[in-house]
N, C-alpha and C positions, 0 to 999 in steps of 0.2 A: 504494500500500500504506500502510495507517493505521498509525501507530506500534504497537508492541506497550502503553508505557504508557496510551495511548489508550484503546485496544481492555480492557483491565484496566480501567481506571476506569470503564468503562461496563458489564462486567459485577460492580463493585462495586457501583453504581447499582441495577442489575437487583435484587439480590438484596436491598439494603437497601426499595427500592421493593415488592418482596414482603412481607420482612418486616414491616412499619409497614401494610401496608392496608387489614389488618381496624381496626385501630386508627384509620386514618388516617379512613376512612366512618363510622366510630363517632363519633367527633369533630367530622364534618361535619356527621351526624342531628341533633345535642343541638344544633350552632350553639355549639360551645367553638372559637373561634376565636383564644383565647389557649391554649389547652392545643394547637392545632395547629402555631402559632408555634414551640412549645419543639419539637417533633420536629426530626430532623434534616434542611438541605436539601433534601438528595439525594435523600430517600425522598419526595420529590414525583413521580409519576409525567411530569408536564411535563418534568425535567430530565433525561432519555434522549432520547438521538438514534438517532435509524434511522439502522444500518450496513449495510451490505453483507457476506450472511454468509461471501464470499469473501476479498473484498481489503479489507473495512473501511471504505472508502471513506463517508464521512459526504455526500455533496453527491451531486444527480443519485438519489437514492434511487427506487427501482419499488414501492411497498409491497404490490402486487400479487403483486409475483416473490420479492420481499425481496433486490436485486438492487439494483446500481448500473446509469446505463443503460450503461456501457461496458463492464460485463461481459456485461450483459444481450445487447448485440449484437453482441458475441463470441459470444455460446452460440450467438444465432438463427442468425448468419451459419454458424456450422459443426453447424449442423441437433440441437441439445443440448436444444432447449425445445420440446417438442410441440404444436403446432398453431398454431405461427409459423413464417409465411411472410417471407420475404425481398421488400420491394414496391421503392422505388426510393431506398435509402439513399443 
């Protein structure tokens, strides 16, 4: 389980990385590469990590399931995710 402060910083991320986008492509287009300096780190879309929208879990990520694999096969194993079979874990 990811910390709860974790888990917050990374939905502050999310939404600053929203916010700045249009701005952030606009500033790419023209190639103002010091006007993109001054925004703020975080609203880099690079600096978000895939979690797991369970347990938070940042490592082992499925981007497919949006899933860690250990939750991932938990589910499989107790028949939760459709059209996973069980082969020889």
């Amino acid at each position: 389980m990811a910390k709860e402060s974790m888990k917050a910083r990374e939905v502050k991320r999310k939404k600053l990385v929203e916010k700045y986008a249009a701005k952030r492509a606009k500033l790419k287009a023209e190639g103002d590469y010091i006007g993109l300096s001054k925004l703020p780190k975080n609203s880099s879309p690079t600096r978000m990590h895939n979690r797991c929208t369970l347990t938070g879990r940042p490592k082992g990520y499925m981007r497919q399931f949006g899933l860690s694999r250990i939750t991932f096969r938990e589910m499989a194993s107790a028949g939760l995710i459709p059209g996973i079979r069980k082969a020889s874990w």
